[in-house]
N, C-alpha and C positions, 0 to 999 in steps of 0.2 A: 554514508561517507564514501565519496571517491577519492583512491591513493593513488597519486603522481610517484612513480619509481623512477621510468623511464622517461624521462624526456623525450630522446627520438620516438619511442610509436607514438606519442600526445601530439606528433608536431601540425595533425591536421586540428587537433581541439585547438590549438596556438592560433594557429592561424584562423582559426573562428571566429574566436575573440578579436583577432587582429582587426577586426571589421566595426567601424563607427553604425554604421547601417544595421550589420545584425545584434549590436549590442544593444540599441533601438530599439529592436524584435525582442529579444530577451524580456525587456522595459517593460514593454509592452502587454506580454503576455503573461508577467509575472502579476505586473498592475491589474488587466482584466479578466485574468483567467484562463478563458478560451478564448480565441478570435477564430475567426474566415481569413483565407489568405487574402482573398477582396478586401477586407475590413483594414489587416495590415497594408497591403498597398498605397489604398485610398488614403488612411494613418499617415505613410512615409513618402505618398507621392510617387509611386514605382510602378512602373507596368506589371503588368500581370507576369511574363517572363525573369524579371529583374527578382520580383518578390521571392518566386518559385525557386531560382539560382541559392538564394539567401539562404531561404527555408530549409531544401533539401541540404547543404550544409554543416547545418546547425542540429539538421537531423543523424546524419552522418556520425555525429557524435555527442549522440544521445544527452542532449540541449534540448530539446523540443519532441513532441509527438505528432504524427498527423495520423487524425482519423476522417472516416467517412461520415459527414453529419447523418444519421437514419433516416429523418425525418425529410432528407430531403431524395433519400432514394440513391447515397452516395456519391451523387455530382457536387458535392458543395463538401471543401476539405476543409478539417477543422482541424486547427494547430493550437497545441497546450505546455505550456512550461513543463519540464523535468527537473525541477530544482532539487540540487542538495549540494551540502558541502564537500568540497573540495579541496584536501590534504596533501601538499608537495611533501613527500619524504628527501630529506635530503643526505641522508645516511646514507650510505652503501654499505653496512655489515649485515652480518647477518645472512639466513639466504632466501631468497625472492621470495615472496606469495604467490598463489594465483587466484581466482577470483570469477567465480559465477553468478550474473546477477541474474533477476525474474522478475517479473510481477505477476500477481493473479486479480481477475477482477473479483470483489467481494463476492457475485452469487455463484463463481464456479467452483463453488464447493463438493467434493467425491461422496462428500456422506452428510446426513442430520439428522436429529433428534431431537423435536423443536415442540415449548411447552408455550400455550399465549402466559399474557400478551403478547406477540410477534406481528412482522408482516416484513415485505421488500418493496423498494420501488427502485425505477430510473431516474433519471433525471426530468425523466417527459410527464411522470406520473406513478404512483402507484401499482403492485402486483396484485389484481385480484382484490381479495376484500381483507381489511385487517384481522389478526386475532383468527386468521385462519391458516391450522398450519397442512393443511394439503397444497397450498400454494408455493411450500418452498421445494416442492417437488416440479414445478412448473418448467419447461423448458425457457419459459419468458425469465428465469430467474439468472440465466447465463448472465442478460444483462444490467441485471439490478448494482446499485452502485453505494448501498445501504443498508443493512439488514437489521433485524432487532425481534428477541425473544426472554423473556422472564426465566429461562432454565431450559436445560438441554447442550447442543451441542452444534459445532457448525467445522467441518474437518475436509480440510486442503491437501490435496498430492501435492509436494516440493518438486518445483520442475529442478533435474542435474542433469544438464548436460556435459560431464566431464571427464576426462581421460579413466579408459575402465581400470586402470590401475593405480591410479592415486586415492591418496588417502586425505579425510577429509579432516579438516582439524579446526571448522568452527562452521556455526549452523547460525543464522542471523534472521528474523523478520519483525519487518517495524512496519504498524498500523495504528490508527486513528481509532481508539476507542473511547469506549465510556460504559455507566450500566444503562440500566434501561426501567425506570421509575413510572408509574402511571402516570401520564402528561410527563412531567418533570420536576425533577428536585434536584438540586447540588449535593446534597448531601444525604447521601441514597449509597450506600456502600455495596459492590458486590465480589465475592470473589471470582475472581476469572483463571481457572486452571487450564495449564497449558500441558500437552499430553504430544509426545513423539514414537509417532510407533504405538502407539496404546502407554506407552509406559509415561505418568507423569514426572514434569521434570522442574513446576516449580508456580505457585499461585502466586498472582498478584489481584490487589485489591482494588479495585474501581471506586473514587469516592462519592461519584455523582454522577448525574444524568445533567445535562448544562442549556439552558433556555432564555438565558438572561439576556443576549443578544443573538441575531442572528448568525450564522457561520458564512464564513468568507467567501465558500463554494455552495451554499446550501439555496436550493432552487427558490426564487421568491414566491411561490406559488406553496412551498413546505409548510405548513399551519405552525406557524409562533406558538403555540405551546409546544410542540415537539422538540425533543431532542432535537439541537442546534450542529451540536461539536462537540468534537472528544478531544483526550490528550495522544497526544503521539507519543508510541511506547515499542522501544526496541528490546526485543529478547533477544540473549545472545547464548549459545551454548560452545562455551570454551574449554581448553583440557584442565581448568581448574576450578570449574563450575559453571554453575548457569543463571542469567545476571537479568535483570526491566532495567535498561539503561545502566546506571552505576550502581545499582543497587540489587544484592546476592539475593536469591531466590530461594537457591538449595545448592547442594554440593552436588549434583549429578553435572557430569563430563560430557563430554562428546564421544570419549575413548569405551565409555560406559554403553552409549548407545549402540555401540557395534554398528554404525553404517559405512554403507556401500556404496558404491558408484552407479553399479548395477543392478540395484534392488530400488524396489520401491521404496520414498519415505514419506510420511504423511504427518501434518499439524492438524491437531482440534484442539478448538477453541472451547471452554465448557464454563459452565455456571451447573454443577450439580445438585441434587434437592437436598443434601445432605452437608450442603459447604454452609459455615459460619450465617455467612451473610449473601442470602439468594437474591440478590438485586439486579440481576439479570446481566445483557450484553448487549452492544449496540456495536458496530463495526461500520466504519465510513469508508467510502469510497474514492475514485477523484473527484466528483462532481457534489460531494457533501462535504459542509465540515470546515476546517481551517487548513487543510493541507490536502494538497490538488496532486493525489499517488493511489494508487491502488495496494491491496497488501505487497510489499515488496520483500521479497527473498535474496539469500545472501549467501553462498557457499564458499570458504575458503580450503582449499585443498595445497598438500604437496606432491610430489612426483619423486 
């Protein structure tokens, strides 16, 4: 969720939207996913400079991503939706937030301890060979966009960049999960505990592994029995617990966690051998799945 407070610093997102052309673009890349700027051009009839104009824009305020296509050796930019909702506050009580956002790509993960079934790939291909876990050790795993193992653990440094003296008063990350069944099943239960700093703060239950159709972002080349798509699932840790979307987890705080500005903070993600229901993890990327994001981080702090 992005919150509108202020109007004056939005007024170049205002004026982004202000544009019949780049809302077009939006259109566009929400409809297909990723485009080439060539691809939008040709789409809207624009020169290669006009498109450019638009794009960087829209980049500006973080509407759009451009990356370097790999495969083509970075000369060829490839622009992708940033979507998510958008919340004007209209209240003035109270007093202000602030607001650190991040994304991590799924395989830059700091740490693992990874049981098969498993494996990673890109969007180009496959990491190495499935069902083997010396792979997620692999430098090629930076850029996997998918991950999956039957039990074990997959744990993220929280990027904070923020004032070394503010304090932090909620801890936010929403990703694309699911379990991870052999081939697949719907109804394949796993638990997935969430652990900050080592200390856990609150399991949630994955009901399935999902194959029934393909995923929106899921490469056509991904074999149809595989896991397709996950549910998109936000944890949030507030000063009155810790919530998977509207629903409590546990009563552990934010204020409980003791962080810092200045210190390291780390999420893992886990499926233990000892939890209820070991039906393992799946973790989607932008380029898999129904929702074109990477894990995305959330820090709200006061001063």
């Amino acid at each position: 969720m992005r919150y509108i407070k202020d109007f004056q610093e939005e007024l170049e997102l205002f004026r982004a939207l202000g544009s019949p052309v780049r809302i077009q673009i939006i259109q566009l890349l929400i409809q297909n996913g990723r485009m080439s700027m060539n691809d939008l051009a040709q789409a809207l009839n624009l020169t290669a400079g006009a498109i450019t104009s638009h794009v960087k824009k829209l980049e500006a305020c973080d509407l759009l991503r451009i990356n370097a296509d790999e495969a083509g050796h970075g000369n060829l930019k490839i622009c992708e939706p940033h979507p998510e909702k958008i919340l004007f506050v209209l209240s003035t009580a109270g007093k202000r937030e602030n607001e650190f956002r991040s994304h991590v790509r799924v395989g830059r993960y700091s740490a693992c301890r990874i049981y098969p079934t498993c494996g990673l790939s890109t969007a180009a291909g496959l990491i190495g060979d499935v069902d083997d876990p010396r792979y997620f050790t692999s430098n090629k795993r930076f850029h996997a966009d998918i991950l999956w193992f039957t039990k074990g653990y997959v744990e993220y440094m929280i990027p904070c960049v923020i004032p070394g003296d503010a304090k932090i008063d909620r801890l936010s990350m929403s990703a694309e999960l699911s379990s991870e069944a052999p081939g697949s099943n719907p109804n394949w239960p796993s638990d997935i505990h969430f652990y900050v700093n080592e200390k856990l703060v609150g399991v949630w239950t994955s009901p399935g592994d999902y194959a029934d159709v393909p995923g929106i972002f899921t490469p056509d080349w991904w074999y149809s029995s595989w896991n397709q798509y996950g549910l998109l699932k936000t944890l949030n840790i507030r000063h009155n617990g810790t919530f998977i979307d509207d629903e409590k987890l546990s009563d552990t705080t934010i204020d409980e966690l003791d962080l810092h500005a200045d210190t390291p903070m780390y999420l893992r993600l886990a499926v233990p051998d000892n939890a209820r229901h070991v039906g393992g993890l799946t973790i989607f990327g932008r380029d898999f799945g129904n929702y074109n994001q990477d894990i995305e981080f959330r820090i709200r702090y006061s001063l």
